[in-house]
C-alpha positions in Angstrom: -17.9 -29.7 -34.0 -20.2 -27.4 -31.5 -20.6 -24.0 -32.4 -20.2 -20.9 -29.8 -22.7 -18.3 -30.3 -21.6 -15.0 -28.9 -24.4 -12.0 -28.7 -22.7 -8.8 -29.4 -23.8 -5.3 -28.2 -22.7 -2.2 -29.4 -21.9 0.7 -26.4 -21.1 3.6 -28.7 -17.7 2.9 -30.1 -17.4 -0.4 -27.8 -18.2 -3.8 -28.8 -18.9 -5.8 -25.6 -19.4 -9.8 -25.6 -22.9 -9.9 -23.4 -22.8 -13.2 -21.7 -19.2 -11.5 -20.2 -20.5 -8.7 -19.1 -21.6 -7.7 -15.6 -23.1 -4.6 -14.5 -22.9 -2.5 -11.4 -25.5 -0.2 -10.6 -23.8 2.4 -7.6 -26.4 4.9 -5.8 -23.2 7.3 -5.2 -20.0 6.8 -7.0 -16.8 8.7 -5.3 -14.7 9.5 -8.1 -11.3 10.7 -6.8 -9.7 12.2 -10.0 -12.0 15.0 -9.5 -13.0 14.9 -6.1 -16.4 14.7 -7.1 -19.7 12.1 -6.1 -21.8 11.0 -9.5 -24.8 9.2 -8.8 -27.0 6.8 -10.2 -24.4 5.8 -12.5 -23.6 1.8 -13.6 -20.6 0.6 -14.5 -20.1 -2.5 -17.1 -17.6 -4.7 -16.5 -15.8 -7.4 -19.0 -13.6 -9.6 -17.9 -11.2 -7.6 -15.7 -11.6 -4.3 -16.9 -13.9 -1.5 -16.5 -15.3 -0.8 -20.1 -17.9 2.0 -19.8 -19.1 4.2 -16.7 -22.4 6.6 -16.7 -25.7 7.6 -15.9 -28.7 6.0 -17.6 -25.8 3.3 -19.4 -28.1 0.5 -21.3 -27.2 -3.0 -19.6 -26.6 -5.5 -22.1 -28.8 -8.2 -21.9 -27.6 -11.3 -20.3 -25.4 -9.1 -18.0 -24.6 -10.2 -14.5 -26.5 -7.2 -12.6 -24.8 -6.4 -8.8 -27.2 -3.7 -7.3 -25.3 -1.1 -5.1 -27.7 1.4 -5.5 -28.1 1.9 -2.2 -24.1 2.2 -1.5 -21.8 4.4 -1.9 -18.9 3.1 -4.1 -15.2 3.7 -4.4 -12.3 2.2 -6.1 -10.6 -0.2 -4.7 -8.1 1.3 -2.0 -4.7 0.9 -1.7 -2.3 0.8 0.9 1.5 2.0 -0.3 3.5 0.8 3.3 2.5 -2.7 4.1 4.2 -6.0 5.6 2.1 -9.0 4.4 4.6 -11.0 4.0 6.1 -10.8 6.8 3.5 -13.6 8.9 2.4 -13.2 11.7 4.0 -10.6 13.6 4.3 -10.7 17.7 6.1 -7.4 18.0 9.6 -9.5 18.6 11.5 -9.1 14.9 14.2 -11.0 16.1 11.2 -14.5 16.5 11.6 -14.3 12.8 14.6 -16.4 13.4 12.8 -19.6 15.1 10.7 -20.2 11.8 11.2 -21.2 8.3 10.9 -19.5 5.3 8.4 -21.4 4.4 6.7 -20.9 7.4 6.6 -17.3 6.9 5.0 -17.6 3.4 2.3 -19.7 4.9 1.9 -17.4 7.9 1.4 -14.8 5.2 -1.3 -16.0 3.3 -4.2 -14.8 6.1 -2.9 -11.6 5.9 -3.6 -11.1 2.5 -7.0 -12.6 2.6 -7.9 -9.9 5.5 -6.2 -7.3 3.8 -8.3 -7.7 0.5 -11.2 -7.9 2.6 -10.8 -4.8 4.4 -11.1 -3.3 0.6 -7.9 -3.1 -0.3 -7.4 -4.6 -3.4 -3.5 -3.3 -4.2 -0.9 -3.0 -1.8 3.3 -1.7 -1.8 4.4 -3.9 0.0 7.9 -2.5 1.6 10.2 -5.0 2.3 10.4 -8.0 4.3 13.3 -9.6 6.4 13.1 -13.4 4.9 14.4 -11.7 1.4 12.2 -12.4 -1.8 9.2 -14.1 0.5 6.7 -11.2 -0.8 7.4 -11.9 -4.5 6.8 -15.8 -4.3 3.4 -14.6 -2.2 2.7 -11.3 -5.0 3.1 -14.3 -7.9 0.9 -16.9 -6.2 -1.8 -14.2 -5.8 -1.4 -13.7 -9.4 -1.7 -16.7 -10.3 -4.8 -17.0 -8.4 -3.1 -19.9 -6.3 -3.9 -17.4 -3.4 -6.7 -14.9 -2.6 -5.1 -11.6 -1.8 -4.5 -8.0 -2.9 -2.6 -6.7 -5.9 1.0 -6.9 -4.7 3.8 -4.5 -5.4 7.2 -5.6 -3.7 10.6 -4.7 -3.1 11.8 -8.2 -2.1 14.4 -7.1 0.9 15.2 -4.2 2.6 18.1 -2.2 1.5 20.2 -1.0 4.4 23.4 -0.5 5.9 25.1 -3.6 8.0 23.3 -3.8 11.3 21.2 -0.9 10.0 17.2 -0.2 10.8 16.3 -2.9 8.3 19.0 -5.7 9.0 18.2 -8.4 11.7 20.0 -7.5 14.7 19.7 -9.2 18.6 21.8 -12.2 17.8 25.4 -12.7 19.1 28.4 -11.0 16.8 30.1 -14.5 15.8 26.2 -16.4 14.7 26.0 -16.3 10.7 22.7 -14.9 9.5 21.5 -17.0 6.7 21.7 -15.4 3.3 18.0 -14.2 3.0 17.9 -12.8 6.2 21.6 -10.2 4.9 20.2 -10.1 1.5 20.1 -6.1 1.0 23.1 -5.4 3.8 25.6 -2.3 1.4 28.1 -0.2 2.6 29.0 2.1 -0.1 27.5 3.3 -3.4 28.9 0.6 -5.6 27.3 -2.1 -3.3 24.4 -0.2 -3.3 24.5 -0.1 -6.9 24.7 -4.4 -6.4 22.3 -4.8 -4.6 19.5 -2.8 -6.6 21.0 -4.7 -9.7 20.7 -8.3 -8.0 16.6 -7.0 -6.8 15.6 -5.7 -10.0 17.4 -9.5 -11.6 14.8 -10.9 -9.2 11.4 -9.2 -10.3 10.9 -6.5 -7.9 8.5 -4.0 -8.3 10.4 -0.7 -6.5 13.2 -0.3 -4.0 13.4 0.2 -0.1 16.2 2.0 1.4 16.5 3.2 5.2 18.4 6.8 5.4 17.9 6.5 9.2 18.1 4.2 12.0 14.2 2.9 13.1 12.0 2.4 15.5 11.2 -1.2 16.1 14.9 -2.4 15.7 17.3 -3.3 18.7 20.0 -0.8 18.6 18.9 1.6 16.2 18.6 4.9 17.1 15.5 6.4 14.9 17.6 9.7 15.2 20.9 8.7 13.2 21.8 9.0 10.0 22.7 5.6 7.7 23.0 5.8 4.3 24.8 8.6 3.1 23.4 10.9 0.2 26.0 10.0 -2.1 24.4 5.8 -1.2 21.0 6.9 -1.7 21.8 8.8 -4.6 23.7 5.7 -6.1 20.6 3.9 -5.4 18.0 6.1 -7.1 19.9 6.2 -10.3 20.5 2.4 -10.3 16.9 1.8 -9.4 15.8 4.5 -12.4 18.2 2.4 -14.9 15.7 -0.7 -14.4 12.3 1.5 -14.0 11.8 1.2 -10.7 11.4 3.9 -8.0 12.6 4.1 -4.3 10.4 4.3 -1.2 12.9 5.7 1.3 12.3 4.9 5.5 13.5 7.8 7.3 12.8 9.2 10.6 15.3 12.0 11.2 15.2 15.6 9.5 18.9 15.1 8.2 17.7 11.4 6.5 14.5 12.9 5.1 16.3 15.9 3.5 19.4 13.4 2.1 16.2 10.8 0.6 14.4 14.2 -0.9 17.7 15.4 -2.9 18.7 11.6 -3.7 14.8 11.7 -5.6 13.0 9.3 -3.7 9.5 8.9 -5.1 8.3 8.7 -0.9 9.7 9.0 2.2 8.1 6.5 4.8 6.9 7.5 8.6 8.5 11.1 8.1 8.6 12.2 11.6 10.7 15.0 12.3 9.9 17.3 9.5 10.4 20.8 9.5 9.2 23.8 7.6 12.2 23.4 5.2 11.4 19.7 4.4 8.0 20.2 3.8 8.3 22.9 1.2 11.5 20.5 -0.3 9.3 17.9 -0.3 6.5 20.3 -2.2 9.6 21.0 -4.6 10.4 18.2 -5.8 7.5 16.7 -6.0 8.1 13.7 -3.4 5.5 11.6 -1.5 5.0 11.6 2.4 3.5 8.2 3.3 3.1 8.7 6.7 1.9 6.1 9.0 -0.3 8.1 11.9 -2.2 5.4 13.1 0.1 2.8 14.0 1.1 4.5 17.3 -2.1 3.0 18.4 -0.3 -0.4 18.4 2.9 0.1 19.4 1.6 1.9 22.6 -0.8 -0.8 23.4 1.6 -3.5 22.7 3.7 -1.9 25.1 0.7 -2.1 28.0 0.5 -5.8 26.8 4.0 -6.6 26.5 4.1 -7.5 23.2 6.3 -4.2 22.7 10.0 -4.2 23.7 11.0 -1.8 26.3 13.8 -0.7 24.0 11.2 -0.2 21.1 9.0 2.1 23.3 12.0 4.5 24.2 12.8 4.4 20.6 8.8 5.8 20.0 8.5 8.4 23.0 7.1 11.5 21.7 7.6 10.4 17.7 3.3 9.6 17.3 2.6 13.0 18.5 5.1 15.0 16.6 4.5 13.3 13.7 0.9 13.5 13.9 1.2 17.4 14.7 4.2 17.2 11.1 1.2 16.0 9.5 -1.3 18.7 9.6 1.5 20.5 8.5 2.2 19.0 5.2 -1.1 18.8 4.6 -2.3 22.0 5.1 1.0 23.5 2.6 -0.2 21.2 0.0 2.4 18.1 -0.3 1.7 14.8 -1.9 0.6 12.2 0.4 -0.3 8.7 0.0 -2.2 6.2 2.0 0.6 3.8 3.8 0.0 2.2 7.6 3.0 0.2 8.6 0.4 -2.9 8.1 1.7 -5.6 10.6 2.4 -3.3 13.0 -0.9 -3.0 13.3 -3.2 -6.3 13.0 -3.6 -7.2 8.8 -7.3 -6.5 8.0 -7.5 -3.3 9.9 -5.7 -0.5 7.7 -9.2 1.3 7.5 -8.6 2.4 10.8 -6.2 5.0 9.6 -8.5 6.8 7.5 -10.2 8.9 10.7 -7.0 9.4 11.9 -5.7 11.2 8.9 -9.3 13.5 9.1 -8.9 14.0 12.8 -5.5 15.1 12.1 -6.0 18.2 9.1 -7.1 15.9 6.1 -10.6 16.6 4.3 -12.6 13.1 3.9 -12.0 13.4 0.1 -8.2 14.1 0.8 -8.0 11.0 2.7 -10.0 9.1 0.3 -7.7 10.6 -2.6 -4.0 9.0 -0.1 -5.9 5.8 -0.5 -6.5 6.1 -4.1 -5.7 8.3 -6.9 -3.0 9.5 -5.0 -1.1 5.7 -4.2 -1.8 5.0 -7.7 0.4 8.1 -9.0 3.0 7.4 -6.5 3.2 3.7 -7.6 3.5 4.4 -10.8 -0.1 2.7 -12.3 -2.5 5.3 -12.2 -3.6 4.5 -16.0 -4.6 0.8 -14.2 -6.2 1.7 -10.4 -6.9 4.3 -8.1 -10.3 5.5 -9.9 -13.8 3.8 -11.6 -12.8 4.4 -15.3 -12.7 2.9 -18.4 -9.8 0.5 -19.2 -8.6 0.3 -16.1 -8.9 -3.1 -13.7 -12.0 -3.4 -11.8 -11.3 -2.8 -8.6 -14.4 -1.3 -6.5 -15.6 -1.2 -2.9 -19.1 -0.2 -1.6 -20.0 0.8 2.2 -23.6 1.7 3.6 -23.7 5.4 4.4 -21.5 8.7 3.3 -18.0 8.0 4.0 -17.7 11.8 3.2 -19.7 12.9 6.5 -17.8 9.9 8.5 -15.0 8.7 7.2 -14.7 5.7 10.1 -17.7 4.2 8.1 -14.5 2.9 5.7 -13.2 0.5 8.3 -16.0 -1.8 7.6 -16.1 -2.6 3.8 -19.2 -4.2 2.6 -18.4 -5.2 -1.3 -15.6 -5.8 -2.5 -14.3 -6.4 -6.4 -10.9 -6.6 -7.3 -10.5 -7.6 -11.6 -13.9 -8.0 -12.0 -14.3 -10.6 -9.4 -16.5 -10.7 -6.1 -14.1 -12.0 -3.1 -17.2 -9.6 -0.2 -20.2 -9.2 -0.8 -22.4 -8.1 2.4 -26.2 -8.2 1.8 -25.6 -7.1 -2.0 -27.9 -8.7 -4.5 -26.4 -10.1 -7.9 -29.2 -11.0 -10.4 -29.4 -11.8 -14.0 -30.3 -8.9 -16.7 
């Protein structure tokens, strides 16, 4: 019988197999947790954990050596409001209707390959209209059947019957097929159901709509949906099974309801006021508010790709949300990192990043949505959102000082996610 021989060195309290081990070396290393830069440090890496981080850290020999000493490295970024799974999106929800399910799965795999590439190696993925698509596409990633970020899914939108996230456009007597109703409740108790039958099905955390939206035909972004005594049925049910709720609302009245209910976040966020944001500071709830993607829907309009009715339902909500923005930030509430992806084109959430700077963030604050930050709001901060030991090993690099211009973060150079390379610009790997 062959014999393995496996060379062991010891890392002060650590035993680390050497032939698994690879080393980074990082010129600057942003870590978020304290809002500091380290340099020169080098991070070993076994299997798909981080084991050790430090300056002047002995590299075992026979380590895999990636040199980004002339980078600046981060952790792997995350985005907590995307649609991968939703394929390929033409503006028109309604075109869902003239493919497949299976269609939309495959139409979905691209976009995770350009989200991972554009350095985000975890996603929250909020809902999709095909129900349960985006947990068949988070388990093939898994799996490793599919390249892609870490995904994070709700598995259907829950909302009120012909609500912001039901399929509406079609004629009142043509039956919607059963993935495409999945989450439709009209009281607590079916609420209640609905949460039960999502967290039965794997999900990861719950989407609800308190308001109507902006990129559905006859919703009014303005109205009121769910009722707080619905979203409070649905926080509780959701807390039963672990899982938290990401709540879409627009309107003042629909962000307030969400913020007593307990949602963990409130998505887009618009029409806050000074009352909401210092509710919001109270309780301790996320804003994940998507500032960039008005860059899309106002193009799409000049393109056509934008419905007319969608661009009413938009006038004047990218500039008072932007302006709502500053506001939070400056009185000190959570926010997290979250674009709409899909909206906007998959592979370009780094755009966002100057937008949250040009709009009251610090570079390190936006850095922090993207990272430390999403983590805590999904839940996993002991896992992602910083370069430490024990958790996955999940690491970007960039050329230049993100910290002097944060648009240098739209074009990732490097990028790890569990220990393995899926970008790697002009980097040079050797062996120790």
């Amino acid at each position: 019988m062959k014999k393995t021989l496996c060379v062991f060195v010891v890392l002060g309290s650590m035993c680390i197999a050497s032939a698994q081990v690879t080393a980074v070396r990082a010129g600057r290393l942003i870590d978020p947790d304290s809002g500091t830069v380290l340099t020169d440090q080098v991070i070993l890496i076994q299997a798909n954990k981080i084991q050790a981080v430090g300056k002047g850290l002995a590299i075992p020999a026979g380590a895999k050596v990636i040199d980004l000493s002339g980078k600046t490295v981060l952790p792997g970024l995350i985005d907590c409001h995307t649609h991968v799974a939703d394929g390929q999106s033409d503006g028109e929800p309604f075109n869902v209707l003239k493919k497949t399910a299976s269609q939309i799965v495959l139409e979905s795999v691209p976009n995770a390959r350009k989200t991972l590439e554009a350095g985000f190696t975890t996603v929250r993925d909020v809902g999709t209209y095909r129900a349960l698509n985006d947990i068949a596409l988070r388990d093939a990633i898994a799996r490793g059947d599919v390249i892609g970020p870490r995904m994070y899914v709700a598995g259907a939108y829950i909302t009120i019957t012909g609500g912001a996230g039901a399929m509406t456009g079609q004629a009142p007597d043509i039956q919607l097929p059963w993935d495409l109703r999945y989450g439709e409740a009209n009281s607590p108790w079916e609420v209640r159901q609905k949460v039960r039958l999502l967290a039965h099905n794997g999900v990861d955390h719950i989407k609800m709509l308190s308001t109507g939206a902006v990129l559905t035909h006859g919703s009014n972004p303005s109205s009121i949906e769910f009722t707080p005594e619905e979203l409070q049925a649905g926080v509780d049910e959701a807390r039963n099974f672990g899982l938290r709720v990401a709540v879409h609302a627009h309107a003042a009245q629909g962000i307030k309801n969400a913020i007593l209910a307990g949602a963990a976040s409130i998505e887009h966020a618009e029409m806050l006021d000074d009352e909401l944001i210092a509710l919001a500071k109270q309780h301790g709830t996320y804003l994940d508010m998507d500032i960039y993607d008005e860059e899309c829907i106002q193009a799409g309009g000049k393109t056509g790709n934008t419905p007319a009715d969608f661009l009413q339902h938009d006038a004047e909500l990218g500039r008072i949300q932007r302006e709502n923005f500053g506001k939070a930030v400056r009185a000190g509430v959570k926010m997290a990192f979250g674009t709409d992806a899909g909206v906007c084109p998959h592979g370009t959430n780094g755009k966002q990043f100057a937008f949250m700077v040009k709009y009251g963030m610090t570079p390190m604050q936006a850095i922090q949505s993207a990272t430390s930050n999403a983590a805590d709001l999904l839940g996993h901060a002991s896992e992602v959102g910083s370069i430490k030991p024990g958790k996955y090993a999940d690491l970007v690099a960039v050329s230049g000082d993100p910290l002097k211009d944060i648009s240098i973060l739209e074009n990732i150079e490097f990028v790890m996610k569990e220990g393995k390379v899926y970008k790697q610009a002009g980097v040079a790997a050797c062996q120790q």
